[in-house]
PDB file of the backbone (N, CA, C, O) and the ligand in Angstrom, with CONECT records:
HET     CU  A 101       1
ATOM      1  N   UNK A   1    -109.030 186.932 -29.116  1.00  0.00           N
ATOM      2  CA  UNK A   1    -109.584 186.424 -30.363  1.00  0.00           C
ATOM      3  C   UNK A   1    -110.794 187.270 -30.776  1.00  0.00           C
ATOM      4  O   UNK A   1    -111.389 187.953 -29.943  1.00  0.00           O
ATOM      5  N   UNK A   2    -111.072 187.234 -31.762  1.00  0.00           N
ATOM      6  CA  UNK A   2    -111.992 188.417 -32.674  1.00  0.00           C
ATOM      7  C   UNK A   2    -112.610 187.652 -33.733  1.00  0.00           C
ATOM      8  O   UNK A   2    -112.026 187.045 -34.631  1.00  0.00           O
ATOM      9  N   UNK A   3    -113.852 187.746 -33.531  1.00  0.00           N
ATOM     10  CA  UNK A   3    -114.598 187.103 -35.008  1.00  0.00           C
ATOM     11  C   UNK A   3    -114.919 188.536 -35.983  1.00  0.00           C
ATOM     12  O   UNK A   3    -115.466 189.571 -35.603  1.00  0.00           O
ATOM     13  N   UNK A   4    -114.400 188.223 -37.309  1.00  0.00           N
ATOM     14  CA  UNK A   4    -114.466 189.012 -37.866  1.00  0.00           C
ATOM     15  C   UNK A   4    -115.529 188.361 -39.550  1.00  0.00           C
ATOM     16  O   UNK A   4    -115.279 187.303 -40.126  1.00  0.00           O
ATOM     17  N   UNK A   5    -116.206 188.964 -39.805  1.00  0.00           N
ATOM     18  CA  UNK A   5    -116.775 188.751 -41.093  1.00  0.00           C
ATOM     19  C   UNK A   5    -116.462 190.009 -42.372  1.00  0.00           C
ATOM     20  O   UNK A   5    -116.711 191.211 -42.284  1.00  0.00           O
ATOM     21  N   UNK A   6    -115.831 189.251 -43.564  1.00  0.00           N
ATOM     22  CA  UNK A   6    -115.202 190.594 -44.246  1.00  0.00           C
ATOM     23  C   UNK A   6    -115.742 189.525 -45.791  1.00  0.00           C
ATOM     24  O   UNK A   6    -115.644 188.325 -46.051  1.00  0.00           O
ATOM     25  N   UNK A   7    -116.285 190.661 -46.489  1.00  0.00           N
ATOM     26  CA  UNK A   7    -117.143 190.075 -47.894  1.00  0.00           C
ATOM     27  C   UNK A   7    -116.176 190.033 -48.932  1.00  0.00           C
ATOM     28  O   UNK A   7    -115.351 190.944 -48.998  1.00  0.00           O
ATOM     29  N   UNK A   8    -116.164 189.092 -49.761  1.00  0.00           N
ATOM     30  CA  UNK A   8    -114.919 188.938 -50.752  1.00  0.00           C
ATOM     31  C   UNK A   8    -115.670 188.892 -52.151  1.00  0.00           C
ATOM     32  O   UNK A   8    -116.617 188.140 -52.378  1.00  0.00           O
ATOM     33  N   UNK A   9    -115.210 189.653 -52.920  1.00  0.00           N
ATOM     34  CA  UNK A   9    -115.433 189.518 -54.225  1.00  0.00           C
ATOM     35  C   UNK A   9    -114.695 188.666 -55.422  1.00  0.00           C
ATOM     36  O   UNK A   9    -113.479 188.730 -55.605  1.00  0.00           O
ATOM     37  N   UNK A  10    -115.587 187.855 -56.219  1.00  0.00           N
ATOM     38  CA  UNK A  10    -114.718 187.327 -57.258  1.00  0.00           C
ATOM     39  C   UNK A  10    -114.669 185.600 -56.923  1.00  0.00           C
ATOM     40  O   UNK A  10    -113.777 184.954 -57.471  1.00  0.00           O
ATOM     41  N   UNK A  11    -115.567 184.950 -56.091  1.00  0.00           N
ATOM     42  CA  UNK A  11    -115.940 183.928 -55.863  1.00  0.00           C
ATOM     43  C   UNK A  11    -117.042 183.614 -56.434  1.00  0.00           C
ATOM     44  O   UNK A  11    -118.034 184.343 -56.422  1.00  0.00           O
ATOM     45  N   UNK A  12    -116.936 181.855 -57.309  1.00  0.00           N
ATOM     46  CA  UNK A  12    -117.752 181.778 -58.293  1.00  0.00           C
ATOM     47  C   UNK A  12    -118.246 180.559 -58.173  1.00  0.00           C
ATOM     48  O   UNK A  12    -119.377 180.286 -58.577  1.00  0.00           O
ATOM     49  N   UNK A  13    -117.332 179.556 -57.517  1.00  0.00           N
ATOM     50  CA  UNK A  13    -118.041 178.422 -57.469  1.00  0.00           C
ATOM     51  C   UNK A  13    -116.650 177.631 -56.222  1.00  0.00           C
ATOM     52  O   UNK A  13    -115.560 178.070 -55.854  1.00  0.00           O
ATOM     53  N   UNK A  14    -117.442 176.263 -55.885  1.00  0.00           N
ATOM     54  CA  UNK A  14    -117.082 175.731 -54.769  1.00  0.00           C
ATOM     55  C   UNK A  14    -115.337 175.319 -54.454  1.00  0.00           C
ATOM     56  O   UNK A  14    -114.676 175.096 -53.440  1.00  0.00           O
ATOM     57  N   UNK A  15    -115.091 175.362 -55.762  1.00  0.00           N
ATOM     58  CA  UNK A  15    -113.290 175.618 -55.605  1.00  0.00           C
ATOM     59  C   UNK A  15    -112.771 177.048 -55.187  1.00  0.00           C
ATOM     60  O   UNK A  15    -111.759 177.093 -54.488  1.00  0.00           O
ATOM     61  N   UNK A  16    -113.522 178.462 -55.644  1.00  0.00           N
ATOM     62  CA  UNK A  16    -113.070 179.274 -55.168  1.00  0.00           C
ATOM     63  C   UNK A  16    -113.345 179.451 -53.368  1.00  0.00           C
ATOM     64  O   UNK A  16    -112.714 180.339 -52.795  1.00  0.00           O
ATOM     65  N   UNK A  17    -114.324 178.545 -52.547  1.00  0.00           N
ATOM     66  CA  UNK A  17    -114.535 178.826 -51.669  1.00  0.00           C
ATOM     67  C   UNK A  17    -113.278 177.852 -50.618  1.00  0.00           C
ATOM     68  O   UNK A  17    -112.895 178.157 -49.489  1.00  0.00           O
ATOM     69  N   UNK A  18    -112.918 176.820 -51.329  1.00  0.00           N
ATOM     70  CA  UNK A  18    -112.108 175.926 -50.895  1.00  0.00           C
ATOM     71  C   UNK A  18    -110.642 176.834 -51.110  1.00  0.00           C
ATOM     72  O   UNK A  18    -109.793 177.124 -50.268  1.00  0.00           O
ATOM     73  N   UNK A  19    -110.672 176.993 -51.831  1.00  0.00           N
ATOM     74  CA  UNK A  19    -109.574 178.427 -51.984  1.00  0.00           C
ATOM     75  C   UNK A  19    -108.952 178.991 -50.935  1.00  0.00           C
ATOM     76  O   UNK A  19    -107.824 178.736 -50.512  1.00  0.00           O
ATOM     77  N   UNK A  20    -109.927 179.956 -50.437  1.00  0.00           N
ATOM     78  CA  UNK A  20    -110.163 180.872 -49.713  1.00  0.00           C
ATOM     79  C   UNK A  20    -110.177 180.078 -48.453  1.00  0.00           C
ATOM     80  O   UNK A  20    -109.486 180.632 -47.598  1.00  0.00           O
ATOM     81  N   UNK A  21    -110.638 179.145 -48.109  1.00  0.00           N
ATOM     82  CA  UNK A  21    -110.576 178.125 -46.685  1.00  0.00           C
ATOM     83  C   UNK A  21    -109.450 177.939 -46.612  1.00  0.00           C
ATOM     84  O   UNK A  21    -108.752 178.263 -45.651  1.00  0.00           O
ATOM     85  N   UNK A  22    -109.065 177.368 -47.641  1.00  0.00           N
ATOM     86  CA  UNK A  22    -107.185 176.634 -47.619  1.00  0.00           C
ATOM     87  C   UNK A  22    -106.244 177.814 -47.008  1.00  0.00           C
ATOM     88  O   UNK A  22    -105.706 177.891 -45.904  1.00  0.00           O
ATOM     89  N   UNK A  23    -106.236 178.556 -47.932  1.00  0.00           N
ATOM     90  CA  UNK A  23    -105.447 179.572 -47.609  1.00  0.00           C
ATOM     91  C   UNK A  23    -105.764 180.383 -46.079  1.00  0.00           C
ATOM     92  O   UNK A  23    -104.712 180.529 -45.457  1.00  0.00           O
ATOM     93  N   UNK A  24    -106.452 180.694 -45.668  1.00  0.00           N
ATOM     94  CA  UNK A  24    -106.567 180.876 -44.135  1.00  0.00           C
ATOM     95  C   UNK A  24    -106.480 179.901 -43.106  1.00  0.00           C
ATOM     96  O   UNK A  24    -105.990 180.283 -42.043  1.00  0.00           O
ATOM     97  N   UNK A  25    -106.862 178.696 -43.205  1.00  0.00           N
ATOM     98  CA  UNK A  25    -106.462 177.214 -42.138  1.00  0.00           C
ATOM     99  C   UNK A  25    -105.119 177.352 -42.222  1.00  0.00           C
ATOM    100  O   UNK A  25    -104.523 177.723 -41.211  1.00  0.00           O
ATOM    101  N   UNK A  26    -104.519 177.132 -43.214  1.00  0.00           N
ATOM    102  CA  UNK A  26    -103.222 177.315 -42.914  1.00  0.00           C
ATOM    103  C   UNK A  26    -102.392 178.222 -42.116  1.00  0.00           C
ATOM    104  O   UNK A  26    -101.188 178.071 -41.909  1.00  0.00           O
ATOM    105  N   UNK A  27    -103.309 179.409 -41.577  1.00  0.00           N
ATOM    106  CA  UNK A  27    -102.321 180.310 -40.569  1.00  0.00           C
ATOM    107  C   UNK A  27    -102.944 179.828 -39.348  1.00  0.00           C
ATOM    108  O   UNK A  27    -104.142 179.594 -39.190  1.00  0.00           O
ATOM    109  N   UNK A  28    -101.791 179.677 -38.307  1.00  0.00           N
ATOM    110  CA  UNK A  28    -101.503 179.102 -37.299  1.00  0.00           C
ATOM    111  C   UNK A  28    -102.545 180.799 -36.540  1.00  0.00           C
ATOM    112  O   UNK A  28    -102.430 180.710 -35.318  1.00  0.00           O
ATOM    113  N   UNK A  29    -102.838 181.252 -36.664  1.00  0.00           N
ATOM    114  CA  UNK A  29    -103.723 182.330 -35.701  1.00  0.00           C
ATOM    115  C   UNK A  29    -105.259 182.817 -36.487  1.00  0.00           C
ATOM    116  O   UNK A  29    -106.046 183.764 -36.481  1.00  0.00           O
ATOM    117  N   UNK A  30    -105.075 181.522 -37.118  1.00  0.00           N
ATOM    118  CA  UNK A  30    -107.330 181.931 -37.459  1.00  0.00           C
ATOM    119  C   UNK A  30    -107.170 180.432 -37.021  1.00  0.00           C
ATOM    120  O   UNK A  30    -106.277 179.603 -37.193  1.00  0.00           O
ATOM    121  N   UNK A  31    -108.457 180.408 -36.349  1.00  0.00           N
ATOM    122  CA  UNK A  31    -108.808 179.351 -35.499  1.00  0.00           C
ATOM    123  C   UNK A  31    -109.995 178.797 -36.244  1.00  0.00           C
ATOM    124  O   UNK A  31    -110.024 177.576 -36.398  1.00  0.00           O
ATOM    125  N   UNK A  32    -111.236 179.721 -36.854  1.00  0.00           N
ATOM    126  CA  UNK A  32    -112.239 179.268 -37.346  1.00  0.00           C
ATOM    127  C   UNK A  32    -112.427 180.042 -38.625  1.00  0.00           C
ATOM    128  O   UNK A  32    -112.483 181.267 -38.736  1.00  0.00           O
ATOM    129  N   UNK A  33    -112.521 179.070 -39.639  1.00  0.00           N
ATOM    130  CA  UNK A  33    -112.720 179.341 -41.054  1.00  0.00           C
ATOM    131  C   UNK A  33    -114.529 179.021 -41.528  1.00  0.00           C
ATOM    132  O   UNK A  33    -114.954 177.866 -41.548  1.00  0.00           O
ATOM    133  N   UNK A  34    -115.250 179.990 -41.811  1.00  0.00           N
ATOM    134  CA  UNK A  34    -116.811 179.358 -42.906  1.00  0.00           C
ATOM    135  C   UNK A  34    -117.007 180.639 -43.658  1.00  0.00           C
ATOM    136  O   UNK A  34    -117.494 181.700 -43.267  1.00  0.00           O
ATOM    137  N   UNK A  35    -116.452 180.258 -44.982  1.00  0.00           N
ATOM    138  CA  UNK A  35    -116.882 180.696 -46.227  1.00  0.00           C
ATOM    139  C   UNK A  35    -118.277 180.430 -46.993  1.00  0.00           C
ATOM    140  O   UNK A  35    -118.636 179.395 -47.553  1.00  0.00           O
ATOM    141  N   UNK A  36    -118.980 181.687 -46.857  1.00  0.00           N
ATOM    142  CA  UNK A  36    -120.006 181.476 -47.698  1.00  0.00           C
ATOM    143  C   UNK A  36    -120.450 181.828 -49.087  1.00  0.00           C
ATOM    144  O   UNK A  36    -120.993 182.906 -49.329  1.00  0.00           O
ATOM    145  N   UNK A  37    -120.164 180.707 -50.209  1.00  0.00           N
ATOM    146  CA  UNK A  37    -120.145 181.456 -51.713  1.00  0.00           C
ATOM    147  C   UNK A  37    -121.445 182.003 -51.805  1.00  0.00           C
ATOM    148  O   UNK A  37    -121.371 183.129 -52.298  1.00  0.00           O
ATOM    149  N   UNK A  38    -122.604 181.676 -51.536  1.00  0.00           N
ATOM    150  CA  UNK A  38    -124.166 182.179 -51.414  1.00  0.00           C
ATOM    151  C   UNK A  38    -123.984 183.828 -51.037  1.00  0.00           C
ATOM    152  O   UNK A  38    -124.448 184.655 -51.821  1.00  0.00           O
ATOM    153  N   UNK A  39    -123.341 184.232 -49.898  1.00  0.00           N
ATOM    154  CA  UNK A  39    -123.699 185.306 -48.962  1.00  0.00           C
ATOM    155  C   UNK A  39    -121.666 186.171 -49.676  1.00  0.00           C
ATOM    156  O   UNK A  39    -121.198 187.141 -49.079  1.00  0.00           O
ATOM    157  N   UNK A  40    -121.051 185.648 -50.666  1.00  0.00           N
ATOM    158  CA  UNK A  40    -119.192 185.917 -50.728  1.00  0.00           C
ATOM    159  C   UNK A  40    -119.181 186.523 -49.586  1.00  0.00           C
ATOM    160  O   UNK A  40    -119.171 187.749 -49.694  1.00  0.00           O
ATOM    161  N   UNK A  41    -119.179 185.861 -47.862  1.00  0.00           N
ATOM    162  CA  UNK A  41    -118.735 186.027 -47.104  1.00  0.00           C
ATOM    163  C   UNK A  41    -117.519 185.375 -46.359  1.00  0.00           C
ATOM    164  O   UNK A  41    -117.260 184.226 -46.717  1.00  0.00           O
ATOM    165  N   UNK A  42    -117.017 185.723 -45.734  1.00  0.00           N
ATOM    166  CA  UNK A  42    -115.894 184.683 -44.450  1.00  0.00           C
ATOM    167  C   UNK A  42    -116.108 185.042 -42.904  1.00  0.00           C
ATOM    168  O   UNK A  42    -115.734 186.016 -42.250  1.00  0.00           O
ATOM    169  N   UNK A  43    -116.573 184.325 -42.686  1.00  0.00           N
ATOM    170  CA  UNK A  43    -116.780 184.286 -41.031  1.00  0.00           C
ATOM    171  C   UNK A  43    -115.253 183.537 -40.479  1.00  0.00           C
ATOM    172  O   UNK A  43    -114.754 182.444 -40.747  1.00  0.00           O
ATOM    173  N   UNK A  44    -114.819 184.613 -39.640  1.00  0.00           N
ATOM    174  CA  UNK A  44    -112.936 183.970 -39.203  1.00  0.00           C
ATOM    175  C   UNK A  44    -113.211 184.880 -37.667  1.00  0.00           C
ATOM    176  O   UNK A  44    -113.617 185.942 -37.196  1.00  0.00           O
ATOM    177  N   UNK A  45    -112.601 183.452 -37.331  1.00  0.00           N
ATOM    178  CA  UNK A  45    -112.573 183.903 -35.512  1.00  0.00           C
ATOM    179  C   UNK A  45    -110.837 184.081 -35.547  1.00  0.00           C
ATOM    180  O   UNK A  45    -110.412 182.938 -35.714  1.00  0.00           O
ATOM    181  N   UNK A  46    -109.895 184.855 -35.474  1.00  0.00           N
ATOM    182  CA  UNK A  46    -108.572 185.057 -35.226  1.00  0.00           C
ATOM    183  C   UNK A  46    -107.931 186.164 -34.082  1.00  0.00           C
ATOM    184  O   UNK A  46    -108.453 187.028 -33.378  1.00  0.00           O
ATOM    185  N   UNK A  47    -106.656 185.726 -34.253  1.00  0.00           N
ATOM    186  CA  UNK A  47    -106.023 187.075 -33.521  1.00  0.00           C
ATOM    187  C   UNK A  47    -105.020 188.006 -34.300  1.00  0.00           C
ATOM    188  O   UNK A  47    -104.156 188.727 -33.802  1.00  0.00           O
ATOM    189  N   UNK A  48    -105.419 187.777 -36.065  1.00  0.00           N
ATOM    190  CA  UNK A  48    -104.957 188.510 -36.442  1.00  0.00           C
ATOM    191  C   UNK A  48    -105.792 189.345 -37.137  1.00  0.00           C
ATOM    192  O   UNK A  48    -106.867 188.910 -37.550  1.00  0.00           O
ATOM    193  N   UNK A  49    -105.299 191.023 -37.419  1.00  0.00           N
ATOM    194  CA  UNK A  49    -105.980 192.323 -37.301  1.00  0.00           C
ATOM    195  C   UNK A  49    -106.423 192.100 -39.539  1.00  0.00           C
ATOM    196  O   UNK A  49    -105.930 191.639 -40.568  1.00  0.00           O
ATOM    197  N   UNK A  50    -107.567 192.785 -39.059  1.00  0.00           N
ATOM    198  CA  UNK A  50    -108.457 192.656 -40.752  1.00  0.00           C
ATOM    199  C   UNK A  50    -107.397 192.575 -41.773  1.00  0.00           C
ATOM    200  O   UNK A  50    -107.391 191.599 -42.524  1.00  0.00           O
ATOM    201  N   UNK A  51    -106.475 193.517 -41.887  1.00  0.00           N
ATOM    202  CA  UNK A  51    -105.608 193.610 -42.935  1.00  0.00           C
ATOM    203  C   UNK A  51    -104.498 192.737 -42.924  1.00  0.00           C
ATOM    204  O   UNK A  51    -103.511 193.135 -43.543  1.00  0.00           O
ATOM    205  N   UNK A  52    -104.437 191.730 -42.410  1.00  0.00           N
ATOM    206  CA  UNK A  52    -103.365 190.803 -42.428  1.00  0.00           C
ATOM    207  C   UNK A  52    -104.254 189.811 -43.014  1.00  0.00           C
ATOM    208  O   UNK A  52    -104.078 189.407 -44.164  1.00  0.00           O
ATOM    209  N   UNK A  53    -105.424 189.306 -42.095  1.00  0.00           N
ATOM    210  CA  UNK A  53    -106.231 188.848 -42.968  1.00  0.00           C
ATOM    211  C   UNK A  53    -106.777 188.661 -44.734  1.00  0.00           C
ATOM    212  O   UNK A  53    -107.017 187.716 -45.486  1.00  0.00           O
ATOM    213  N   UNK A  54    -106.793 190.654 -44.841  1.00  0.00           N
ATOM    214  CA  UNK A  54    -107.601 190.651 -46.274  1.00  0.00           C
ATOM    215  C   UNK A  54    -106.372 190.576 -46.858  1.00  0.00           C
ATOM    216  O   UNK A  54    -106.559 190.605 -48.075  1.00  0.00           O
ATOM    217  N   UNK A  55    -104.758 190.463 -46.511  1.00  0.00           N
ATOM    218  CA  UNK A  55    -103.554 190.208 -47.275  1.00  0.00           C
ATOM    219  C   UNK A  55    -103.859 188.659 -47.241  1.00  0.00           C
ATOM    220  O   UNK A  55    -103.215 188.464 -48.272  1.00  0.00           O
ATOM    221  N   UNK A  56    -104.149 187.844 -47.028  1.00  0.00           N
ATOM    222  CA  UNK A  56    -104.366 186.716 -46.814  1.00  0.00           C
ATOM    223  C   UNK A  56    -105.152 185.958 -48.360  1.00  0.00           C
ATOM    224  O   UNK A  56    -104.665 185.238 -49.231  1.00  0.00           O
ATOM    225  N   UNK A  57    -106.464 186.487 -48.182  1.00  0.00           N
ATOM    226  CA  UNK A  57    -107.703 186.199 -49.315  1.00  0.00           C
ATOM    227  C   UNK A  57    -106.879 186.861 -50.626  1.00  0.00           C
ATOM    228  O   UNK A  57    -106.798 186.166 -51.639  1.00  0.00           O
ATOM    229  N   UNK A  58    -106.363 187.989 -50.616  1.00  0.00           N
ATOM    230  CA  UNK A  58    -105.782 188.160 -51.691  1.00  0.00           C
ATOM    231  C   UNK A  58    -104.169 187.965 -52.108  1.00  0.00           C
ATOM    232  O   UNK A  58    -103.354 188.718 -52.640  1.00  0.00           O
ATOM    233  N   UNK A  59    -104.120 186.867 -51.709  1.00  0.00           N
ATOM    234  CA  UNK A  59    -103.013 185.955 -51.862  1.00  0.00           C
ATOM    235  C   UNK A  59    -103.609 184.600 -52.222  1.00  0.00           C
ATOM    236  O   UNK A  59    -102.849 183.668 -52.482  1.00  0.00           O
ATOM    237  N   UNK A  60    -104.754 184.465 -52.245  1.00  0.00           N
ATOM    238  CA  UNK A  60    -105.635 183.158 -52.584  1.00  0.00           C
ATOM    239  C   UNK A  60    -105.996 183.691 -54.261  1.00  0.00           C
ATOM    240  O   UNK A  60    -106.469 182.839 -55.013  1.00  0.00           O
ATOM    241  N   UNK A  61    -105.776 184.986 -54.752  1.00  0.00           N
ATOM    242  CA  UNK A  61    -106.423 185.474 -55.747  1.00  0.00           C
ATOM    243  C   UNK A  61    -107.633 186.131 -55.880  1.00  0.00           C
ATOM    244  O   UNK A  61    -108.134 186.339 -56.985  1.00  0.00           O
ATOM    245  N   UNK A  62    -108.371 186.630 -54.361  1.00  0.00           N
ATOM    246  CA  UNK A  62    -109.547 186.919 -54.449  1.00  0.00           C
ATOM    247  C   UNK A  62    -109.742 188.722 -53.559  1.00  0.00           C
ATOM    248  O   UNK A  62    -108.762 189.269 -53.054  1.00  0.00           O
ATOM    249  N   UNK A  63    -110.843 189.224 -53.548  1.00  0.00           N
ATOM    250  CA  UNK A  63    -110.837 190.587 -53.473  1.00  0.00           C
ATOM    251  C   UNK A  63    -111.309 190.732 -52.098  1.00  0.00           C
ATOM    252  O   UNK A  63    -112.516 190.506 -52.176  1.00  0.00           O
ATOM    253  N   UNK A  64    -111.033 190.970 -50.950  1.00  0.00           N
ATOM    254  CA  UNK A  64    -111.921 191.643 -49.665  1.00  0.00           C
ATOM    255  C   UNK A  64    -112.337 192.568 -49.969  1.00  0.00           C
ATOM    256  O   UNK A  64    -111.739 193.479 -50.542  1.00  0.00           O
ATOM    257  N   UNK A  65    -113.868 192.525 -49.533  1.00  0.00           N
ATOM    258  CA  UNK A  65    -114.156 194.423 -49.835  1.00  0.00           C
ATOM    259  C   UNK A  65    -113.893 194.730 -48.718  1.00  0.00           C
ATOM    260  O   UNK A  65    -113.879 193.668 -48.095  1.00  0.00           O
ATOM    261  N   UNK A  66    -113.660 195.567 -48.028  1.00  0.00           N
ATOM    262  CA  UNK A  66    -113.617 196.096 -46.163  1.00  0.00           C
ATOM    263  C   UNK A  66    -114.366 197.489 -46.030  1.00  0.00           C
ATOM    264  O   UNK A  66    -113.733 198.527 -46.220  1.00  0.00           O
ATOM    265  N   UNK A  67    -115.401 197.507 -45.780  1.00  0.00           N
ATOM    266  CA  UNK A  67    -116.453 198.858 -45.647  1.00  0.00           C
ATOM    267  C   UNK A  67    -115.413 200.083 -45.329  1.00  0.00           C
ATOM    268  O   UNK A  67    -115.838 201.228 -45.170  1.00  0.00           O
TER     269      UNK A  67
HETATM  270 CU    CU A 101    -114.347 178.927 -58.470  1.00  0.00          CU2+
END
Protein backbone atom coordinates (compact mmCIF):
# COMPACT_ATOMS: atom_id res chain seq x y z
CA UNK A 1 0.00 0.00 0.00
CA UNK A 2 1.24 3.56 -0.96
CA UNK A 3 -0.06 6.86 0.21
CA UNK A 4 -0.07 8.97 -2.51
CA UNK A 5 -1.10 12.81 -2.63
CA UNK A 6 -1.82 14.08 -6.32
CA UNK A 7 -3.40 17.92 -6.72
CA UNK A 8 -6.54 18.15 -8.84
CA UNK A 9 -7.68 20.98 -10.68
CA UNK A 10 -11.20 22.28 -11.34
CA UNK A 11 -12.71 21.78 -7.81
CA UNK A 12 -14.99 24.48 -6.66
CA UNK A 13 -17.10 23.70 -4.02
CA UNK A 14 -18.17 20.83 -1.56
CA UNK A 15 -20.03 18.68 -4.21
CA UNK A 16 -17.02 18.67 -6.34
CA UNK A 17 -15.07 17.26 -3.38
CA UNK A 18 -17.80 14.63 -2.68
CA UNK A 19 -17.30 13.87 -6.29
CA UNK A 20 -14.02 13.04 -6.25
CA UNK A 21 -14.48 10.91 -2.77
CA UNK A 22 -17.33 8.94 -4.38
CA UNK A 23 -15.64 8.06 -7.21
CA UNK A 24 -12.45 6.63 -5.54
CA UNK A 25 -14.33 4.73 -2.34
CA UNK A 26 -15.80 2.96 -4.76
CA UNK A 27 -12.58 1.07 -5.91
CA UNK A 28 -12.15 -1.92 -3.98
CA UNK A 29 -8.01 -1.03 -3.79
CA UNK A 30 -7.94 2.71 -2.28
CA UNK A 31 -8.44 2.10 1.19
CA UNK A 32 -8.23 5.82 2.36
CA UNK A 33 -9.89 8.72 0.69
CA UNK A 34 -9.37 12.92 2.18
CA UNK A 35 -9.99 15.42 -0.30
CA UNK A 36 -9.02 18.76 0.34
CA UNK A 37 -11.04 21.62 -1.63
CA UNK A 38 -8.89 24.38 0.50
CA UNK A 39 -5.36 22.75 -0.42
CA UNK A 40 -7.38 20.82 -4.41
CA UNK A 41 -5.61 18.01 -2.89
CA UNK A 42 -6.31 13.99 -2.41
CA UNK A 43 -4.56 12.22 0.13
CA UNK A 44 -5.24 8.17 -1.05
CA UNK A 45 -3.54 5.37 0.68
CA UNK A 46 -3.91 2.45 -2.29
CA UNK A 47 -2.37 -0.29 -4.17
CA UNK A 48 -3.11 1.13 -7.19
CA UNK A 49 -0.20 2.93 -9.34
CA UNK A 50 -0.82 7.11 -9.84
CA UNK A 51 -2.20 6.70 -13.26
CA UNK A 52 -4.94 4.40 -12.64
CA UNK A 53 -5.73 6.57 -10.00
CA UNK A 54 -5.52 10.05 -11.98
CA UNK A 55 -7.81 7.79 -14.66
CA UNK A 56 -10.02 7.62 -11.81
CA UNK A 57 -10.52 11.66 -10.77
CA UNK A 58 -10.88 12.17 -14.35
CA UNK A 59 -13.67 10.03 -14.76
CA UNK A 60 -15.30 12.06 -11.85
CA UNK A 61 -14.82 15.08 -14.42
CA UNK A 62 -11.92 16.60 -12.75
CA UNK A 63 -8.09 17.31 -13.71
CA UNK A 64 -4.93 15.60 -11.73
CA UNK A 65 -2.05 17.66 -12.17
CA UNK A 66 0.94 14.95 -11.62
CA UNK A 67 4.38 16.97 -11.33
CU1 LIG B 1 -18.52 21.81 -7.07
Amino acid sequence: MTRHEIKIEGMSCSGCVSAVENVLKQNENIYEVQVSLEEGLARIESDLDISDISNLIKQAGYEPKLN
